[in-house]
N, C-alpha and C positions, 0 to 999 in steps of 0.2 A: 504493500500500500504506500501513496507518496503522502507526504507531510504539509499539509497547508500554511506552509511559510510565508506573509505575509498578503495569506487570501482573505479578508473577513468576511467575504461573501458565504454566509449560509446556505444557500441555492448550489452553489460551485461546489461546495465540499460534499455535500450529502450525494448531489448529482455525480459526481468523480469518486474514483477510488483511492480518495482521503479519510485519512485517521479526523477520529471527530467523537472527542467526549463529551459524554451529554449532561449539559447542565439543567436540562427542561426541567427536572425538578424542583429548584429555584424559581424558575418562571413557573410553574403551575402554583404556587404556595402562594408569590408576590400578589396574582392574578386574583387567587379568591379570596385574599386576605385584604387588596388595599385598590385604591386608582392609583395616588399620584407618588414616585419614590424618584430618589436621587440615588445615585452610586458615584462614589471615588475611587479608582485604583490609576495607576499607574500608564504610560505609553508601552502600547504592544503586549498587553496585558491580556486582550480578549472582548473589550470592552464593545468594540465596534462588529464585534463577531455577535456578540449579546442581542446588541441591538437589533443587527439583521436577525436574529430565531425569532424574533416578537413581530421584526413586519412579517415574516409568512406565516408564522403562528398567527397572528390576527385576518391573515387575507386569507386563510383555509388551505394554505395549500399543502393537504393533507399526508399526499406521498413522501413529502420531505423527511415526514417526522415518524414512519416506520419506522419499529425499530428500540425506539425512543421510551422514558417515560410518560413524556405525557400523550403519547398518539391514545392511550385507554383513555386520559384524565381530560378529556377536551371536545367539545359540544361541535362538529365539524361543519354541521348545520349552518351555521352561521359565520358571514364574513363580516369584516367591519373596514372601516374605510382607514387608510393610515395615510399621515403623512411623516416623514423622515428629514430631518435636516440634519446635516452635518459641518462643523466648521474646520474639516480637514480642509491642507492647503491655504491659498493666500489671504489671510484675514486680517490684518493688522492695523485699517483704519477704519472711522466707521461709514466711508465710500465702500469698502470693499467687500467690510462685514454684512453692508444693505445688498449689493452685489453677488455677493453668496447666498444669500436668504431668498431673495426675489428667485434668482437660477433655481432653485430646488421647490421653490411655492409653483413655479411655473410648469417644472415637472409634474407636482403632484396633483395639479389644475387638470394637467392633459391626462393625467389618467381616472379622474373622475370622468373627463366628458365634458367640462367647461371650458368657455370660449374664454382664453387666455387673455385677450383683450378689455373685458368686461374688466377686469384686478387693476388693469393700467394707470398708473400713476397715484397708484396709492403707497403707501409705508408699511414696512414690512411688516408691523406689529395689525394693523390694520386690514393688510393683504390675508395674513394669518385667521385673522378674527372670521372676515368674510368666508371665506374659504371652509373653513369650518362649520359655521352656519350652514350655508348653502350644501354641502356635503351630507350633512346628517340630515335633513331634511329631504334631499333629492332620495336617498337610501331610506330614509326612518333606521339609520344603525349609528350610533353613537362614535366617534371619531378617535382613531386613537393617536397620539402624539408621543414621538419618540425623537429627542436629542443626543447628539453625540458631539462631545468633546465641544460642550459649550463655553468651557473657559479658555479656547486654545486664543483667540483673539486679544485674550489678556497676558496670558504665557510669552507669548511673540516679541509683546514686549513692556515688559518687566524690568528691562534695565533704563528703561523709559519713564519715570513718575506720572508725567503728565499725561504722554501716551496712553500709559493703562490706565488711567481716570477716564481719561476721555471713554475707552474699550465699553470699561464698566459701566460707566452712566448710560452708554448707547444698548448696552444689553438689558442692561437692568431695567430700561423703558420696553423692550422688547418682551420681556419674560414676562413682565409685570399684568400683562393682557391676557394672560392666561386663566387665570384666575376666574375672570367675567365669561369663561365658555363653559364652566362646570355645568352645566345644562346640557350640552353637545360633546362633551366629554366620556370616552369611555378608558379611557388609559392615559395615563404619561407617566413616559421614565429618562429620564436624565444622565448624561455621563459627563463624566470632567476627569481632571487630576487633582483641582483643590478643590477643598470641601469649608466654599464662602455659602452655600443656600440659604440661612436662614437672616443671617444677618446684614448680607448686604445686595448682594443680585439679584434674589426670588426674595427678597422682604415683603412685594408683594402675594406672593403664593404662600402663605402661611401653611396651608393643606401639607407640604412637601416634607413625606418621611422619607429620612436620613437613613439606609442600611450600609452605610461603609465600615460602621463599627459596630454592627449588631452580629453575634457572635453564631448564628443560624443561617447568617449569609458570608460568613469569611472565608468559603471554596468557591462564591458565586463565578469568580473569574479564578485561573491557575491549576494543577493539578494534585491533589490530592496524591497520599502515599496507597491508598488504595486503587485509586484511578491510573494512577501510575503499571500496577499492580496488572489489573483487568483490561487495561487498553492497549498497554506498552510491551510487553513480556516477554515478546520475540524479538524489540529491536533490544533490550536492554539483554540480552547472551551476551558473553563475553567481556559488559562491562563491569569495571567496580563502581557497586550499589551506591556504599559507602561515601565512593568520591563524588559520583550524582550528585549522593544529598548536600555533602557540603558545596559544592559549586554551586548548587543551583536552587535548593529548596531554602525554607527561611522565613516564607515573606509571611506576618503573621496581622491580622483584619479581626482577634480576638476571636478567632473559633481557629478551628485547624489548620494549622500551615502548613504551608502548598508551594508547590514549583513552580518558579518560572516556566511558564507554556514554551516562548520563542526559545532559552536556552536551550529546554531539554529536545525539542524538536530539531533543532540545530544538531545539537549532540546526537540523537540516532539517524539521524539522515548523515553526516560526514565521522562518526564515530572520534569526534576529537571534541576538547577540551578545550573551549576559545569561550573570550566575552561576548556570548551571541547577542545576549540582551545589552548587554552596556554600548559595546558600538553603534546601536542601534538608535539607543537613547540618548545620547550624549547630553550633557544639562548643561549646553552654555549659561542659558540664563541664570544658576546658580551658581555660575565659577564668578560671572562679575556680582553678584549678589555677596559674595564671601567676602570679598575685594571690598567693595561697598559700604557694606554693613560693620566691615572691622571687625569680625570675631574668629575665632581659633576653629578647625574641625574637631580637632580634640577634644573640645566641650561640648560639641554640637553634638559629637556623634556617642556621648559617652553620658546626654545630657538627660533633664526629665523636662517633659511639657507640661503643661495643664490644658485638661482638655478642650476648654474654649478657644484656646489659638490655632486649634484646627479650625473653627470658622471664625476668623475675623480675618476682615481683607479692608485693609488700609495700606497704596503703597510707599506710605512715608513710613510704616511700622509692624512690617509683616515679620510673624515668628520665623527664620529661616530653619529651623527647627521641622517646623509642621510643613516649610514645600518640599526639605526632602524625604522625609519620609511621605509624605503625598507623592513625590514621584520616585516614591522606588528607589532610592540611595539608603535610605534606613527604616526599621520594621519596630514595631511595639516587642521591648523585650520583655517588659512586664508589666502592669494594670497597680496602680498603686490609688488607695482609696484615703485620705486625710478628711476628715468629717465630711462634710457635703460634696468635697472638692473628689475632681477624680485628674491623676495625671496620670503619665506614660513614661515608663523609659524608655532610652531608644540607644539603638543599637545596628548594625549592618546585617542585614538579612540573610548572607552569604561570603565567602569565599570570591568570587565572581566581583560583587559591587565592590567589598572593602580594596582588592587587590588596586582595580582599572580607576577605581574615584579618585582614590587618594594621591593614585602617580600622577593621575592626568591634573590632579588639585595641584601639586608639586609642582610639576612640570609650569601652572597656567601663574602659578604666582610667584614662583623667581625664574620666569620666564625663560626658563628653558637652563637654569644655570644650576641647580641639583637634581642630579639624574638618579637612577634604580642603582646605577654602576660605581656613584658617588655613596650610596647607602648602603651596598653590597662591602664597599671598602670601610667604612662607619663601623661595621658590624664584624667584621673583619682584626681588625687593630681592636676592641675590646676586648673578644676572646682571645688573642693574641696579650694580651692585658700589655698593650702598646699604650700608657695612658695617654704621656706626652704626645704623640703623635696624634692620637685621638681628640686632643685638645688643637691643638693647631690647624688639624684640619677642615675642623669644626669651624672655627677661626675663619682658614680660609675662604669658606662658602660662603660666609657671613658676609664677609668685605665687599662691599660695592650693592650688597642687594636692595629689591627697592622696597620700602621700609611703610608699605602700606597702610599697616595697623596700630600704628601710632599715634595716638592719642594719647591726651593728657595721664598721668597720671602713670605707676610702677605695674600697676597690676593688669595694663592692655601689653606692656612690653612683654610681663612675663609671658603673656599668651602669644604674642606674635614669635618669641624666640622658643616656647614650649610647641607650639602649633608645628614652626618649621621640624623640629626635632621627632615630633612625634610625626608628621608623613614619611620624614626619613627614613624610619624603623617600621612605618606600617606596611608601606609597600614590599618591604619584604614577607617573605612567607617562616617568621618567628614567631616564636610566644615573646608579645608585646603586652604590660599590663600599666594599664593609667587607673592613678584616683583609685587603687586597691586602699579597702578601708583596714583597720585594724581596729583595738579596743580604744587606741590613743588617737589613731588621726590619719590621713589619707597621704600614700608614696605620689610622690608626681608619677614617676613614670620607672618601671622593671621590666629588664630583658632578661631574658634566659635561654640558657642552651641547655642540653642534655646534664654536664656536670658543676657551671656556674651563673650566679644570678647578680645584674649588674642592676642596683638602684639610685637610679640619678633624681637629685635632689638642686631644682632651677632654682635661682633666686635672680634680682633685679635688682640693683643701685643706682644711684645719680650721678657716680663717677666712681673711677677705679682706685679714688682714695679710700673707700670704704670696701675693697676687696675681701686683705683677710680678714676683718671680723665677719662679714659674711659666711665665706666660706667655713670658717668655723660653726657659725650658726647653723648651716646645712648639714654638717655631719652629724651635730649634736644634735638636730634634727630625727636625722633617719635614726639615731644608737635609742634617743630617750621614746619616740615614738614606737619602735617596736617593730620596724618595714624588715628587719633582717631574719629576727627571730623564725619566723615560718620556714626561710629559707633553709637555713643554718638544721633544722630541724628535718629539714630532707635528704640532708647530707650534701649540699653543695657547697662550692667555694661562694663567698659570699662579698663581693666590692662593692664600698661605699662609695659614689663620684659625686660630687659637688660643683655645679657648675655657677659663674658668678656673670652677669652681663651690666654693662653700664649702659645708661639712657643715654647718655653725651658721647658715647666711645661708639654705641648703635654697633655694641662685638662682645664677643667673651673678652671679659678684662682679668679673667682669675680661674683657676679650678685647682681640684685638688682630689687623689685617687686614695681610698684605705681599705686594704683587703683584711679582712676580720680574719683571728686566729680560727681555723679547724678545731 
């Protein structure tokens, strides 16, 4: 069977002899449970695959869905009228965005049987309305309304302020009309990557249930270890399982975590081990967002949210927390409850994201001047316990870079000179440990190899006059806090390093290496 690599067309897969796991169960539950829902996942995720099983699911066409769940769970009697818009492709003004909308109203005009003409010169919010009306009416069948990737207009551009205000005021007058056809209404379902509905886009659509986080829909897109299991079986011979799941599985929507679709389909169609999804995705918009915003990955990705900064969309103060894990660079690693409040930690979903994010993060923000092979060498000279040299060349990289995240104050340094340090070491494939808590207080940042454990301990000054008491303070740090004990207790060699940096030197002005007695 061949693999539907970048088909989302439902009609095409069923009709070919493509792999196609069925989610209709999902869609039969949505259907008799609700009208109008949103969903959030990720690009190349499945999303626009979704959409298409609901236009033919709703237009009756029956043989598609042989086979299936719901071919028993579904009234075939009956068609119902759909219209489909999508904001894939060029969207980025609200010229273009009205230009997209009309093109696809105009489609769904000609396949009712409407004189295309009649609609002319109206606004797309408008065009919508009419169309609708006139539609359930001509049929007596209630209309269904299916969006896809309604935020991608705002996505586009993101590194734009005023741009994406403008996006969002022009959608948000668009969506807002929806609401006044619950009358002519027999469906809507919604897709995007962020999850703004309640509070700012659909503010008028109140109706609009939110399952991105409802733990009964968290397989809706991705595959499951059973799905995997019962669909996969033949192509997965001769692979390691194992390595699968770390590559590719992960992504967690607070019910069961599930694999990446594109990687793993990638992976059995050419039997190798590549970023199928990250290539695919690549987040510019969040490399200048990093850049932008001044903050570290290292806290981003090691950080907690609160759950309301998944919907709030302001782009002078948007969580960059909640758009990457909204697109798929980090996954809920666990659900944390504080009285009323509910947040998330978050964490890299895979093998796969952590590896390609991080270098390509590296690579976008000392542009091109710390490579995999400068970090290879980093990692090198420690276990070598080369401290000196390890020091210097740390040094070296440092020299000349462009010093982005500097802002007022010691503790944005600490993070722009902990941030570089910690992509350094992530891109590699080590045990990396940040913010490891103890009984006393949390390591910056632990390497480890099979027989030693290196814990570096950053500090920030205002000059390199105030080096060595620093450096002192860092070590007495790690001894009084407790960061070695575990180790030492596993049997390994255990180095303390102390690294010291000055604001005004914008460098390491100090460090200092102590290998605890065995």
């Amino acid at each position: 069977m061949q693999f539907p690599i970048g088909d989302p067309n439902f009609k095409n897969i069923r009709k070919g002899n493509f792999y196609y796991v069925d989610k209709t169960k999902y869609l039969e539950a949505l259907i008799r449970e609700g009208q109008y829902y949103f969903l959030s996942r990720p690009r190349r995720f499945g999303k626009s695959l979704l959409v298409r099983t609901l236009q033919y699911l709703f237009e009756g066409e029956k043989e598609l869905f042989k086979g299936l769940h719901i071919y028993d769970h579904w009234d075939w009697s009956t068609k119902y009228p759909v219209i489909r818009i999508s904001f894939d492709g060029d969207c980025d003004t609200p010229e273009s965005i009205k230009e997209r909308i009309i093109d696809q109203l105009d489609t769904a005009t000609d396949s009712a049987g409407f004189d295309v003409t009649k609609y002319a010169g109206r606004s797309p919010s408008s065009y919508l309305y009419r169309l609708i009306v006139d539609w359930q009416k001509k049929t007596n069948k209630k209309v269904v309304l299916l969006i896809d990737e309604y935020d991608r207009p705002i996505l586009d551009v993101l590194d734009d302020k005023k741009a994406a205000a403008v996006n969002e005021k022009y959608l948000r007058k668009f969506y807002s009309m929806i609401k006044g056809c619950d009358d002519y209404i027999r469906f809507v379902f919604i897709t995007g990557i962020t999850m703004f509905p309640k509070a700012t886009i659909f503010s008028g659509l109140n109706n609009l249930k939110d399952i991105s986080l409802r733990s009964k829909y968290g397989a809706i897109c991705g595959y499951t270890e059973k799905e995997l299991d019962e669909v996969f079986a033949k192509e997965m011979i001769g692979l390691n399982r194992k390595k699968i799941r770390r590559w590719y599985n992960g992504y967690n929507w607070l019910g069961e975590k599930v694999y990446n679709p594109l990687g793993v389909m990638n992976l059995f169609e050419t039997k190798e081990f590549e970023d199928w999804w990250y290539q695919n995705s690549i987040p510019k918009y969040l490399y200048e967002f990093v850049k932008n915003k001044q903050v570290s990955i290292k806290d981003v990705a090691h950080g907690v949210i609160e759950k309301t900064k998944f919907s709030t969309f302001d782009p002078e103060n948007l969580a960059i927390e909640a758009l990457f894990f909204q697109s798929g660079y980090l996954t809920i690693a666990k659900k944390i409850k504080k009285g009323y409040r509910t947040l998330y930690r978050l964490d890299y979903p895979n093998f796969e994201v952590r590896q390609y994010l991080v270098g390509d993060l590296l690579d976008h923000i000392t542009d091109g001047k710390i490579t995999v092979e400068d970090s290879e060498k980093l990692m090198d000279l420690l276990i070598k316990n080369d401290f000196e040299c390890f020091a210097e060349t740390v040094s070296s990289h440092l020299a000349g870079l462009p010093c982005q995240w500097q802002k007022q104050g010691l503790a944005n340094y600490e993070a722009w000179y902990g941030g570089l340090l910690y992509m350094a070491f992530r891109v590699l494939d080590v045990d990396l440990r940040v913010e490891e808590s103890t009984s006393h207080g949390r390591s910056d940042m632990v390497l480890l190899d099979q027989k030693q454990a290196f814990i570096l301990e950053l500090k920030v000054i205002e000059n390199a006059a105030g080096k060595d008491k620093a450096i002192a303070a860092a070590l007495e740090q790690i001894e009084k806090q407790g960061y070695a004990k575990k180790y030492m207790n596993q049997g390994k060699i255990v180095h303390m390093i102390a690294l010291v940096f000055g604001k005004k030197e914008k460098n390491l002005v100090g460090w200092e290496a102590k290998t605890l007695p065995t």
